[in-house]
C-alpha positions in Angstrom: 194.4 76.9 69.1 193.2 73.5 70.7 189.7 74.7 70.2 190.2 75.3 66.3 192.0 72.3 65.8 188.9 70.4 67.7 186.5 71.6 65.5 188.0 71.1 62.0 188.7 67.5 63.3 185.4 66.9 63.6 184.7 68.3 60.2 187.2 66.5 58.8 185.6 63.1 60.3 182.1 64.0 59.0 183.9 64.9 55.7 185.3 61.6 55.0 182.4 59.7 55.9 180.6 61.9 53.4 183.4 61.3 50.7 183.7 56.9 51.8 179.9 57.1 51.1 179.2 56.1 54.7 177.1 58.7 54.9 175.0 59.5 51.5 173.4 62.3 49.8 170.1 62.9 51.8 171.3 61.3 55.4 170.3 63.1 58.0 173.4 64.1 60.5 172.8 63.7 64.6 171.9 66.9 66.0 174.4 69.4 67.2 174.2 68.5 71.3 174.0 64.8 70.3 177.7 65.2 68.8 178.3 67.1 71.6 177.7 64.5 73.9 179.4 62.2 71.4 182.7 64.1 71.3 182.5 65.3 74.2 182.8 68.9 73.7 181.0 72.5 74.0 177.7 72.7 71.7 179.9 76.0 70.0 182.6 73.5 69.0 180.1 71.4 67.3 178.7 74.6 65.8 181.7 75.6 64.3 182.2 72.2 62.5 179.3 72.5 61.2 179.9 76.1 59.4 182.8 75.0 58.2 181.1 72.0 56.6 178.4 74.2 55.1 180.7 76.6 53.9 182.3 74.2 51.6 178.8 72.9 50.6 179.0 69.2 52.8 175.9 69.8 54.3 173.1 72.1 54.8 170.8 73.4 57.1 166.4 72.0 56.8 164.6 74.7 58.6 163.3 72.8 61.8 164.3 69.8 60.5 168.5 69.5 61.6 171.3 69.3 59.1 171.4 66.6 56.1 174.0 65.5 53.5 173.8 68.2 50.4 173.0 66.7 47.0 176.0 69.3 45.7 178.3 66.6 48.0 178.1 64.3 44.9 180.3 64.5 41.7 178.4 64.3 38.4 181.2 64.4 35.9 184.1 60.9 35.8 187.9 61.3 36.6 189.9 61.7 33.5 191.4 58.7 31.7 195.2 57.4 32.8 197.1 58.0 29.6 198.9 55.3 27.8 202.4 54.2 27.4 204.6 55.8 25.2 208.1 55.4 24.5 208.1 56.4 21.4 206.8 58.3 18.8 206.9 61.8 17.4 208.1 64.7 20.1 206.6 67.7 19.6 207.5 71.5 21.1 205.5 73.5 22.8 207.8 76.1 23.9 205.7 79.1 21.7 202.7 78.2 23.4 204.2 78.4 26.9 205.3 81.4 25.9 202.1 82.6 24.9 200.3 81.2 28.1 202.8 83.5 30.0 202.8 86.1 28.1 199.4 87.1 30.2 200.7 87.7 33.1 201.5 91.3 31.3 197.8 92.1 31.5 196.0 92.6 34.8 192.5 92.5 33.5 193.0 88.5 32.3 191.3 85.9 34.5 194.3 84.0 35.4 193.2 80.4 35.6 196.4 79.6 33.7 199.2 80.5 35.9 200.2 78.0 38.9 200.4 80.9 41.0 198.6 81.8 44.2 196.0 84.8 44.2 198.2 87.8 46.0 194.6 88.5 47.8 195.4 85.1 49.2 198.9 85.5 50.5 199.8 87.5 53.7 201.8 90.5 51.9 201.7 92.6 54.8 202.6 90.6 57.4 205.8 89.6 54.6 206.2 93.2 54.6 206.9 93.5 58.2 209.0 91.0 58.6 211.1 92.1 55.5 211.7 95.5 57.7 212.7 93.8 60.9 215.1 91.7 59.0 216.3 94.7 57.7 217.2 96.4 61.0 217.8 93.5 63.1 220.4 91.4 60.6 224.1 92.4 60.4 225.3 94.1 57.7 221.3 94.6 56.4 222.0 90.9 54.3 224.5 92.9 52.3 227.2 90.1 53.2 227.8 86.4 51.9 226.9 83.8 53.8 227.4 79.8 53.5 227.7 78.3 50.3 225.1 75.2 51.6 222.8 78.6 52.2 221.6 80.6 55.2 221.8 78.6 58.1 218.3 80.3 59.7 216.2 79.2 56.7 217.8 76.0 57.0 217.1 75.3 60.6 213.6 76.4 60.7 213.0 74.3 57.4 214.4 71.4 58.8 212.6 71.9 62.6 209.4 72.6 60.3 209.4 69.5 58.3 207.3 67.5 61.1 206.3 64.9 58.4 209.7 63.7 58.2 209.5 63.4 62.0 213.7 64.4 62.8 215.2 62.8 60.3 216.4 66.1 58.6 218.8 68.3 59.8 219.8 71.4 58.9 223.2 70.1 57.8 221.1 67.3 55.2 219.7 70.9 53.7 220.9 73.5 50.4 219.0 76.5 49.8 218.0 77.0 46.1 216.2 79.7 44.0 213.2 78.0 44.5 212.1 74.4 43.7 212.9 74.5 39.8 216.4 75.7 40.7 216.8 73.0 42.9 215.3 70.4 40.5 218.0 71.2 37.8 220.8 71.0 40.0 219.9 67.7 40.6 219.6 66.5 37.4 222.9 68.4 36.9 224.8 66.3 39.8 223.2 62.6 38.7 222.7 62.9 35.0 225.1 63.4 31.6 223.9 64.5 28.2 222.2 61.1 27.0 221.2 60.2 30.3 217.3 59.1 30.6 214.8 60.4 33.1 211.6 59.3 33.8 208.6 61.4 34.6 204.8 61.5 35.4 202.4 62.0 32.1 201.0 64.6 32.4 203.9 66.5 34.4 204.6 69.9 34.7 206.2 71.9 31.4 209.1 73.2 33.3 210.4 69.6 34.2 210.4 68.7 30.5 212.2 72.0 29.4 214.9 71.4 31.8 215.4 68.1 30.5 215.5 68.6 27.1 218.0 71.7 27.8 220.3 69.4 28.9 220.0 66.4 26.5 218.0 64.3 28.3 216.1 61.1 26.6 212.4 61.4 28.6 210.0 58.8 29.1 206.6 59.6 30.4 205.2 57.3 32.9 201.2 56.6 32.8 200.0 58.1 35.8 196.4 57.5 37.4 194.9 61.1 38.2 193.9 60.1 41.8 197.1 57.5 42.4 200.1 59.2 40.8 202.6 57.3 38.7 201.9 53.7 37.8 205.0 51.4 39.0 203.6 48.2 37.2 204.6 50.8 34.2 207.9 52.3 35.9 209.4 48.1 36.5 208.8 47.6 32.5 211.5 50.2 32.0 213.7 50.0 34.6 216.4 49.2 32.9 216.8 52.0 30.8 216.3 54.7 33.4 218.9 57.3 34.9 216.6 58.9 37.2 213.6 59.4 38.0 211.8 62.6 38.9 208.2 62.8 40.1 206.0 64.6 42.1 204.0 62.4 45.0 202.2 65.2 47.0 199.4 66.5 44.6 200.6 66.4 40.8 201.1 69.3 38.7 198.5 69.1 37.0 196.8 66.1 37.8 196.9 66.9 41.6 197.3 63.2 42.3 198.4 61.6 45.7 201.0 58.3 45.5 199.3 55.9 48.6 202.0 55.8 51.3 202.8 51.6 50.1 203.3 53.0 46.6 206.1 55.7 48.1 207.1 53.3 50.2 207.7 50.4 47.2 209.1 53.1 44.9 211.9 53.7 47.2 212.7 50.4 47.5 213.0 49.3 43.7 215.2 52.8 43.3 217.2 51.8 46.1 217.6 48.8 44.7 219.0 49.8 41.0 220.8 52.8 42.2 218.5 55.0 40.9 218.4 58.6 42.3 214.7 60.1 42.4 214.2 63.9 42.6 211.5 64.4 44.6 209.1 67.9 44.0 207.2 68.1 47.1 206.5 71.7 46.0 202.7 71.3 46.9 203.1 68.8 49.9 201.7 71.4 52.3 198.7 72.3 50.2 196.7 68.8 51.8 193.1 68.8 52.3 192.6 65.8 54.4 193.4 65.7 57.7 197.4 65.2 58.1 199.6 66.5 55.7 201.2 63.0 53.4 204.5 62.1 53.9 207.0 62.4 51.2 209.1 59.6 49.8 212.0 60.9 51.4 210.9 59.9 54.6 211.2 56.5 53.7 214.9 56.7 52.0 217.5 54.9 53.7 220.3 55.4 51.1 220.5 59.1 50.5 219.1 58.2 47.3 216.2 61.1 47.5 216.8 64.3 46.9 213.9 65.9 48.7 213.0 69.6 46.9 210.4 72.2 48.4 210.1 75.9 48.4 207.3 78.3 49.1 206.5 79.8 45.8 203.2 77.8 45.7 202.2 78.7 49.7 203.3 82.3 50.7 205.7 84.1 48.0 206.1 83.2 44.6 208.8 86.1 44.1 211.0 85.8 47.1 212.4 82.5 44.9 213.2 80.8 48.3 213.4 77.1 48.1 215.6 74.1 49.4 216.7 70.4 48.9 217.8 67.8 51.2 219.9 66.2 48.3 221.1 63.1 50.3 224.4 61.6 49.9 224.6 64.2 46.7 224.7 66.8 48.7 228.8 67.7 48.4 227.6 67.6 44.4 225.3 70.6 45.0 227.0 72.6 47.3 229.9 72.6 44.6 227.6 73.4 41.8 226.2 76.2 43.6 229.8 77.7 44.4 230.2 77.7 40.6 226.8 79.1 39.9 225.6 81.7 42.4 228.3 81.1 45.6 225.3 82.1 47.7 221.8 83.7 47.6 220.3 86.5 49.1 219.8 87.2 52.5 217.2 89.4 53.3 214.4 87.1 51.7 215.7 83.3 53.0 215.2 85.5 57.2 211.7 86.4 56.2 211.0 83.4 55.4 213.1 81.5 58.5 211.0 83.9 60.4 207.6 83.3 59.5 208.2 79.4 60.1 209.9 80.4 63.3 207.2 82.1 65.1 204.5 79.9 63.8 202.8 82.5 61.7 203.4 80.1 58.0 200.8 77.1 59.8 198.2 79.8 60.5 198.3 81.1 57.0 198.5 77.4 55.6 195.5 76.4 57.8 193.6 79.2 56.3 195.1 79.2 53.0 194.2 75.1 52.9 190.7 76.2 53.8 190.4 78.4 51.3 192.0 75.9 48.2 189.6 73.4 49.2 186.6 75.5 49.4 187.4 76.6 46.2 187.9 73.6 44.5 184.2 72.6 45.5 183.1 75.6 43.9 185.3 75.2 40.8 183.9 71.5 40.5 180.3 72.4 40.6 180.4 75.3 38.2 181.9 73.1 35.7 179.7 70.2 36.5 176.5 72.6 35.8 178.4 74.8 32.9 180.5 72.7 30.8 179.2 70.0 29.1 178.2 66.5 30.0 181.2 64.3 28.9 183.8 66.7 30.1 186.1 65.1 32.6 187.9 66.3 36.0 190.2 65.3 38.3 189.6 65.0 42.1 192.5 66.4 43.5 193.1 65.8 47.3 195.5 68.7 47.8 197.4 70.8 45.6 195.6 74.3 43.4 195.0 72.7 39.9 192.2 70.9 38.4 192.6 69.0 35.0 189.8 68.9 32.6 189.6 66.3 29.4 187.3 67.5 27.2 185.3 66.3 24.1 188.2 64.6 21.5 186.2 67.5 19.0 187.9 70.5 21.2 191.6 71.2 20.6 192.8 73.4 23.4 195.4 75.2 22.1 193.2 76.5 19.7 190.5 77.0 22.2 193.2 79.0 23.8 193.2 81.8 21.6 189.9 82.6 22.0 189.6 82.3 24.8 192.0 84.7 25.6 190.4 87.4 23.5 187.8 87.1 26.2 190.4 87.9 28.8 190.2 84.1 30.5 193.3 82.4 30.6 194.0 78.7 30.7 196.9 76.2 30.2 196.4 74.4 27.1 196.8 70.1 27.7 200.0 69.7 25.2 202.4 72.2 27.0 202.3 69.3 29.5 204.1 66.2 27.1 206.1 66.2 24.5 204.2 63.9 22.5 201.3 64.7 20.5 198.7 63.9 23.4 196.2 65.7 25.9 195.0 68.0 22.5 191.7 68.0 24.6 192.8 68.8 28.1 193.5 72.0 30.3 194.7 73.1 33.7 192.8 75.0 35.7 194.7 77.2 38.6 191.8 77.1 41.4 194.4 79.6 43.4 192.3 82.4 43.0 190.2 84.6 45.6 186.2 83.1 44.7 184.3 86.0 43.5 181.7 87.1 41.0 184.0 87.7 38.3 186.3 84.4 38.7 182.3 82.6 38.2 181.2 84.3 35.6 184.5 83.9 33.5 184.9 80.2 34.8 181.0 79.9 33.5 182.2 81.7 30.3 185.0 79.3 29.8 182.2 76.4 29.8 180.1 78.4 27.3 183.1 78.4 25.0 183.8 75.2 25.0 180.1 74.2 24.2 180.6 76.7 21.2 183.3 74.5 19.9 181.7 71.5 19.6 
């Protein structure tokens, strides 16, 4: 174990040097027992670093020559531009074309680029499998009984001696359990907000957030919000005074993939704390980091209970067990009564898998791997749409997370694009499903959660054809 986390620390060093610019496209890396010597370590170590650096296209091998920085290293194509503010203007529903965008899960042979779902050839169903059995023998009663209301007191002890980002300041008394992070987002708008009530999100922000608020009568405003910094506060502190509650997502946006800087989560908390203002945190995707530590949330710097911290792992390990949790702070009496009225409990069997796997440490070796995998995949998702779509399109950079987000051509109206593109069995999600005002007409999300193969490049290739067509 020490030796694998030696080597991908030295990657991880080279990596940012090569990302900072300190070293460039063309520079030429020490050789392998001169890093050895450096680090002091075993020339295999050194080797190892260096495979995993090639394999996600850093660097690449001169015959007699050493190892050099690879010209793919480099991004061709510009972020995407921060939206502007709007508070009002016409609101438009996108609930049909949701619909639609879902509607393909029905068919296997679509290229699901649209779905925010992990690959299943990515997740480790057998090992799941056997764990569901020994739960099954091993637990009282086989699950069939209730347990606590606040939820099963396993998954809530492992979550809570898991969370090492939040370094002890959860317990597993602070914890709920919830059917996964949406249900865990909408009973906490349900404990802090009336009909009327305004919430403020990020722009772009993930469709479900705005369906739940609209369901229940919420006025939304939509936050600018930088694809590589996250929400912009300068914009938040114009508004202030007319928010509820605010609800964003710090840790590798859906869709933007963005990462709020530590002072930014940090300063948030305090002007929240400040007003009274309770934020609902989604760290849904916190885990999903491809630097070298995973970020902290902005729960780790609440003092006041104000936070109500929501995760699950839908996104990581098993979208259908619908196992998720929230450390609602001092609302937490709230949610445990709104659960007795809702569900009274949830079910066992799934919530000891899962207490299991984090128990015996076998969810950080599939997160080290599945990491690993995300960001390898990204690269290759970034390169085939720098060589296949065309020049002026746009894409984010995102530093954790499974989604990139494209702004094409003003010419190309996605949702329209959609349609045909789904004739040709590629799947996408369309740029308006993720506002309610008439913006991001030109924009997509792409789910990079998918196993890399010949078939995921070709269609990905196809997609970029497609949208030259358009033009």
């Amino acid at each position: 174990m020490a030796k694998e986390i030696l080597y991908l620390k030295i990657a991880n060093t080279i990596q940012e040097q090569i990302f900072s610019e300190t070293l460039k496209i063309g520079d030429k890396l020490p050789s392998i027992r001169a890093l050895q010597k450096l680090h002091n370590v075993s020339l295999n170590t050194i080797k190892q670093a260096f495979l995993e650096l090639e394999s996600k296209s850093l660097i690449e091998s001169r015959p007699k020559s050493g190892f050099y920085i690879s010209k793919t290293s480099n991004r061709k194509l510009s972020i995407p531009t921060m939206n502007k503010f709007k508070l009002s203007g016409k609101q438009i529903t996108s609930d049909d074309l949701i619909t639609k965008v879902f509607e393909s899960l029905k068919d296997k042979s679509v290229t699901r680029f649209s779905i925010g779902v992990p690959d299943p050839s990515l997740l480790p169903i057998a090992k799941l499998n056997k764990g569901l059995m020994k739960v099954v023998r091993n637990l009282e009663e086989s699950g069939t009984s209730y347990e606590p209301v606040q939820g099963n007191v396993n998954l809530r002890r492992n979550v809570a001696k898991w969370a090492l980002v939040l370094e002890g300041k959860l317990t597993e008394d602070d914890l709920v359990t919830t059917l996964g992070a949406m249900n865990a987002i909408y009973n906490c708008l349900l404990a802090v907000t009336k009909r009327g009530d305004t919430i403020a999100i990020e722009s772009p922000v993930y469709f479900g957030i705005i369906q739940i608020a609209q369901n229940m009568g919420l006025n939304i405003i939509e936050l600018p919000t930088h694809p590589t910094t996250g929400v912009d506060l300068e914009a938040l502190k114009k508004v202030i005074h007319k928010i509820d509650v605010c609800c964003f997502m710090s840790n590798f946006s859906n869709p933007l993939g963005s990462l709020m800087p530590d002072e930014n989560k940090m300063e948030l908390v305090k002007m929240l704390t400040y007003h009274n203002i309770p934020l609902i945190e989604d760290d849904l995707y916190g885990n999903l980091y491809f630097g070298a530590t995973r970020p902290k949330p902005c729960k780790y710097y609440d003092e006041a209970g104000i936070v109500m911290w929501c995760g699950s792992v839908s996104k990581t390990l098993a979208p259908g067990y619908r196992v998720g949790w929230v450390a609602p702070g001092k609302f937490k009496d709230k949610i445990i009564k709104q659960k007795l009225a809702q569900t009274i409990c949830l079910p066992s069997l799934y919530q000891e898998v899962i207490a299991d796997f984090l128990e015996h440490g076998r969810y950080d070796h599939h997160l080290r791997n599945f990491r690993s995998t995300l960001y390898t995949n990204s690269l290759h998702f970034q390169r085939t749409i720098e060589d296949h779509f065309p020049e002026n399109t746009k894409i984010s950079q995102p530093q954790g997370g499974s989604f990139l987000w494209l702004e094409l051509d003003k010419k190309i109206d996605t949702a329209v694009l959609y349609d045909k593109a789904i004739n040709q069995k590629i799947g996408f999600a369309p740029g308006k499903i993720f506002t309610q005002h008439d913006q991001y007409n030109n924009c997509m999300r792409l789910n990079f959660g998918l196993e890399w193969k010949e078939k995921v490049e070709l269609d990905l290739k196809r997609l970029g054809q497609l949208v030259k067509n358009n033009l």
